[in-house]
C-alpha positions in Angstrom: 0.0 0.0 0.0 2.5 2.6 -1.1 3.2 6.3 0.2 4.4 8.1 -3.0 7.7 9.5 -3.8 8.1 12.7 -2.3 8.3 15.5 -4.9 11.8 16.7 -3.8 13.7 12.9 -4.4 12.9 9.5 -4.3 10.9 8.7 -1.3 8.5 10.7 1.5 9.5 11.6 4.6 7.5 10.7 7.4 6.8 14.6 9.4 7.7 16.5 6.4 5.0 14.5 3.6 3.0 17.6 1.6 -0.8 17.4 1.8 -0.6 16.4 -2.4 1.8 13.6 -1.5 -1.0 12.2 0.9 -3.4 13.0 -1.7 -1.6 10.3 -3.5 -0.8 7.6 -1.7 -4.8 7.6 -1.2 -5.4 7.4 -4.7 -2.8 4.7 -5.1 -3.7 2.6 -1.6 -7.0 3.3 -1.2 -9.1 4.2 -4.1 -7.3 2.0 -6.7 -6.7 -0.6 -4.2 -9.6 -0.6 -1.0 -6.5 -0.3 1.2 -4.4 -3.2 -0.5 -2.1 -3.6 -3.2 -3.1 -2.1 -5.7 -2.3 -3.8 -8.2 -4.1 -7.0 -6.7 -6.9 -5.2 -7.8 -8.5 -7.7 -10.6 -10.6 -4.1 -11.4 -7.6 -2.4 -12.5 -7.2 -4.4 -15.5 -10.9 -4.4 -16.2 -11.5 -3.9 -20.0 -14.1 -1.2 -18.8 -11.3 1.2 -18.3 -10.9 0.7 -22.4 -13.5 2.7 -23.5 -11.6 6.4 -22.3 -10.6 8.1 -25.2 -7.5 9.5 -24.4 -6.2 5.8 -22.4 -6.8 4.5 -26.0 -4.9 6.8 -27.9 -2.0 6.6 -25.6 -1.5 2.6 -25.8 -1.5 3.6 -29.6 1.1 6.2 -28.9 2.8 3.5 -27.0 2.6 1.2 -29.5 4.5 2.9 -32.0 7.3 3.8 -29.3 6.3 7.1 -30.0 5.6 7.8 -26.2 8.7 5.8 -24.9 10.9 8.1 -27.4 9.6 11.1 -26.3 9.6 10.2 -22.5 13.5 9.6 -23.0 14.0 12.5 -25.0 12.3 14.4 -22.3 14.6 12.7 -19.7 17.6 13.9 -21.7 16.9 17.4 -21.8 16.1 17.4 -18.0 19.6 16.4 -17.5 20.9 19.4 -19.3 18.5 21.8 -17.3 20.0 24.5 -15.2 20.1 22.8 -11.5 17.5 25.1 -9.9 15.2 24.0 -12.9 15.7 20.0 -12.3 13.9 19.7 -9.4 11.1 21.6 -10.4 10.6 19.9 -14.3 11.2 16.3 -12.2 8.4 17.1 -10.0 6.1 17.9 -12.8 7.2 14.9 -14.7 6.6 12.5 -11.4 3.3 14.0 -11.2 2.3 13.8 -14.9 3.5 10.1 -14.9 1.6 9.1 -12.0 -1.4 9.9 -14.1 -0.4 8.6 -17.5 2.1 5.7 -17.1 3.3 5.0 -13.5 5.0 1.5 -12.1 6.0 -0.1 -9.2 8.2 -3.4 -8.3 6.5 -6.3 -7.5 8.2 -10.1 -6.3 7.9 -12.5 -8.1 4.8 -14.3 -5.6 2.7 -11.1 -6.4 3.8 -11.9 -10.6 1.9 -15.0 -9.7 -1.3 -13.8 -7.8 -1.9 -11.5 -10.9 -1.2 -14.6 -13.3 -4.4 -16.3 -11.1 -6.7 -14.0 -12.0 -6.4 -12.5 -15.3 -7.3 -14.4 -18.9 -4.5 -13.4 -21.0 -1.0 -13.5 -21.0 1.0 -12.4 -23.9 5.0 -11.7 -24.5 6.0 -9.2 -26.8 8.7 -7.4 -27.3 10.7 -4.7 -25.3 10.6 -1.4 -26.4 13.1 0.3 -24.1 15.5 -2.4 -25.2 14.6 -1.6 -29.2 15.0 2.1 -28.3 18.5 1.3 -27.1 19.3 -0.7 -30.0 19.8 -3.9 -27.5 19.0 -7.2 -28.6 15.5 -8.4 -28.6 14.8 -11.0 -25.3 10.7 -10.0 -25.3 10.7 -9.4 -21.7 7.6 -7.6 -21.6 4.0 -9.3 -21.3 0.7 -7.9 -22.0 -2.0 -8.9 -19.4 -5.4 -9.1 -19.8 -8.8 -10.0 -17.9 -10.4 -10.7 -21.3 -9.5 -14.0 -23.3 -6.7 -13.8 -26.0 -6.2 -10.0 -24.9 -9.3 -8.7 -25.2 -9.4 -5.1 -26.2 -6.2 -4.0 -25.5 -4.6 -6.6 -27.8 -7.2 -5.3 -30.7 -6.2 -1.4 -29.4 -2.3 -2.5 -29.8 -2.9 -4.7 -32.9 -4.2 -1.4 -35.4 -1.1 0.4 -34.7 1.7 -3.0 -34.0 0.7 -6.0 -35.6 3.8 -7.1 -34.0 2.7 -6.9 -30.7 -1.4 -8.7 -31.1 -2.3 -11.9 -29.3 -1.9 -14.9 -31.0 1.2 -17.7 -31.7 1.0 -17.0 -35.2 1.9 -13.7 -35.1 5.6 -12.7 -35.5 6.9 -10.7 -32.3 3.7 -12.6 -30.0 3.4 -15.3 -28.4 1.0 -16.0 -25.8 1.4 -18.0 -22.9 -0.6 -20.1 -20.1 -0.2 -19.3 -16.5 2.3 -21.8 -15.9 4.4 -21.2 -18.9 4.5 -17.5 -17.8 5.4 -18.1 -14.3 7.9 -20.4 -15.4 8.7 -17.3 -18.0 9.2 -15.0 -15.1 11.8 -17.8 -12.6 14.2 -17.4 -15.3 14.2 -13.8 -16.0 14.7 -13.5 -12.0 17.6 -16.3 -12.7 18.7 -13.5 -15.0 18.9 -10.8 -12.7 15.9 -9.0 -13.9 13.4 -7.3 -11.7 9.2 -7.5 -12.5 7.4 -4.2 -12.7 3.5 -3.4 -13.7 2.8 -0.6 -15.2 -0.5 1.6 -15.8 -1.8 2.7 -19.4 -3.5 6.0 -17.9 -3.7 4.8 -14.1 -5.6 3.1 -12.5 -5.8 0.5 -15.7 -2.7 -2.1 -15.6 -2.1 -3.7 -19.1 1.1 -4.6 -18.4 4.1 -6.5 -16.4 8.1 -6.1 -17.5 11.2 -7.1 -16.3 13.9 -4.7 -16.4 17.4 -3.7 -15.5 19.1 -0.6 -15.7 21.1 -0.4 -18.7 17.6 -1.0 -20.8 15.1 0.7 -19.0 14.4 4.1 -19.2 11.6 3.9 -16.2 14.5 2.4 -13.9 17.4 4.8 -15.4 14.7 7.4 -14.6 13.4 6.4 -10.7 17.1 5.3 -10.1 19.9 7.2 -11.9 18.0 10.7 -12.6 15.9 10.6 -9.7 12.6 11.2 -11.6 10.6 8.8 -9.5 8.4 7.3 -12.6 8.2 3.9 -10.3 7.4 3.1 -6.6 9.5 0.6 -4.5 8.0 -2.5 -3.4 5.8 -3.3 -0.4 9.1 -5.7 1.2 12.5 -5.2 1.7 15.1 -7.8 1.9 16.7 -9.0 4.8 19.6 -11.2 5.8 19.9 -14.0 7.7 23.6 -13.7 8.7 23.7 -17.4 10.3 22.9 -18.4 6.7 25.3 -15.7 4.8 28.6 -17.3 3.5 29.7 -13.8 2.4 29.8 -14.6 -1.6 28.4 -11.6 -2.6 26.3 -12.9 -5.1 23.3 -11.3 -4.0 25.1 -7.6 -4.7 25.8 -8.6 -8.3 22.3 -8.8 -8.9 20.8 -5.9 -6.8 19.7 -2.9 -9.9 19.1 -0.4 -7.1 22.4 -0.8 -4.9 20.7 -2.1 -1.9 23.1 -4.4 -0.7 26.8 -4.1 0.7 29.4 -6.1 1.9 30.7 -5.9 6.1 34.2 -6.4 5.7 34.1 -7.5 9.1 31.8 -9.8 10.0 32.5 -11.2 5.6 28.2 -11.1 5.7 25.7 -9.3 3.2 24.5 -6.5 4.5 20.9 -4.7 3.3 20.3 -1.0 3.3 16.4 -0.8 3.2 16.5 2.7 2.2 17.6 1.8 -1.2 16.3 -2.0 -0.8 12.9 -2.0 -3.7 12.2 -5.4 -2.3 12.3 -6.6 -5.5 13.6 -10.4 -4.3 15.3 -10.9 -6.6 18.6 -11.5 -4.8 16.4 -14.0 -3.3 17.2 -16.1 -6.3 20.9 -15.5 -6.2 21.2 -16.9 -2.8 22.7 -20.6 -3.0 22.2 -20.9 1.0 18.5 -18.9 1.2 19.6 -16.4 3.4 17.7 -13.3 2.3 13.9 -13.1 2.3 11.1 -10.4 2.3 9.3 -9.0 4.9 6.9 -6.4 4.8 8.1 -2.6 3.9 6.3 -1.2 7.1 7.4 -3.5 9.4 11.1 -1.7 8.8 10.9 1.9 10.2 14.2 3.3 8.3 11.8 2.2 4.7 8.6 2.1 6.0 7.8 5.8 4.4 9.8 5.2 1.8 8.5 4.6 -2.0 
């Protein structure tokens, strides 16, 4: 049930949050999600949410890259701002985003709970990864409530062909539950972290999995401190009787959570930066790190 970021950096301070920063973490915890996750909400993917004009135009925008490109572009000229101007642009970018395309790390047990409940899963191809020229590993999936995508899939398929539900259709392929999940335990294998993302919030039509030297939402959120994502509802912990001090945990960590006491030759989590995105989870030969909930851990409890 996420706080938003605050509008001066990346998190909200617990005696200092405005009154439009609690503004939004009720829209986000409460009236998109009755006080839970929000995105466990099975109405936030309803197909209802289709019919808004200008949510349908930007999926097609999306489509065609065309608001990816721009978004990066924007991000660019940001960083070339005058500094007394970044903080101001990157609050009116957070707040614009929260509206239009806004995302937040999920583990990969969550990845499942959504897979239960909606009729349509179908991988497609990454466009932050085309906009960087990367290869193509189609990390991104299209989720639907409706059978064989519903209308999104039709919305998608008049702009990108590539990117309709179907197997027979180059650049698609659509998947069970099980394949999916199954999907999803190797890109965590790869050191890849799950994200959903709204289509004009509160409507979620998709889930990625990204690192930062593809993703513009996580170069955003992480390197240029344009929140564009929240955090998690865990953090990691370590269970230091179980750490052998291999450090493979910190070689997968995107968001520079984890560190290394010299002393003690043990992991070490800082849940200020920890997105409890598990996936060092995954790393962990001996199972020594797990989640536990974000609020339970007063230094990130007020942090998104």
């Amino acid at each position: 049930m996420p706080s938003p970021p605050s509008e001066s950096g990346r998190s909200a301070e617990p005696a200092g949050s405005s009154a439009r920063n609690k503004q939004d973490a009720y829209q986000f915890c409460h009236q998109h999600g009755e006080g839970r996750k929000w995105y466990l909400e099975a109405k936030n993917y309803s197909e209802d949410l289709l019919a808004d004009v200008r949510r349908r135009k930007f999926i097609q925008q999306f489509a065609n890259e065309g608001a990816i490109a721009e978004g990066a572009r924007g991000f660019d000229r940001l960083q070339q701002a005058p500094a007394f101007l970044r903080g101001l642009l990157a609050r009116l970018v957070m707040r614009k985003m929260k509206r239009v395309h806004f995302g937040q790390v999920v583990p990969l047990e969550d990845v499942a709970q959504i897979f239960g409940f909606v009729n349509s899963i179908v991988r497609v191809s990454c466009i932050c990864r085309r906009l960087a020229g990367r290869q193509e590993r189609r990390y991104c999936y299209g989720i639907s409530v409706a059978p064989n995508g519903g209308e999104l899939a039709r919305i998608i398929g008049e702009v990108a062909p590539s990117f309709q539900a179907g197997p027979a259709v180059p650049g698609a392929e659509t998947l069970t539950r099980e394949e999916a999940l199954g999907a999803f335990r190797d890109h965590e294998k790869e050191g890849l972290c799950h994200t959903v993302w709204t289509f004009h919030t509160p409507f979620i039509g998709g889930i990625c999995n990204c690192d930062r030297a593809d993703c513009l939402a996580m170069q955003a959120t992480v390197t240029n401190d344009v929140p564009v994502m929240f955090r998690g509802e865990s953090v990691a912990q370590v269970d230091a009787t179980q750490c052998t001090g291999c450090r493979e945990c910190m070689k997968a960590c995107q968001f520079g959570g984890l560190g290394f006491g010299a002393a003690e030759k043990k992991a070490v989590v800082d849940p200020r930066h920890c997105y409890g995105c598990g996936v060092c989870r995954t790393m962990c030969r001996r199972q020594a790190i797990h989640l536990v909930d974000r609020r339970s851990v007063p230094s990130a409890a007020k942090l998104w």
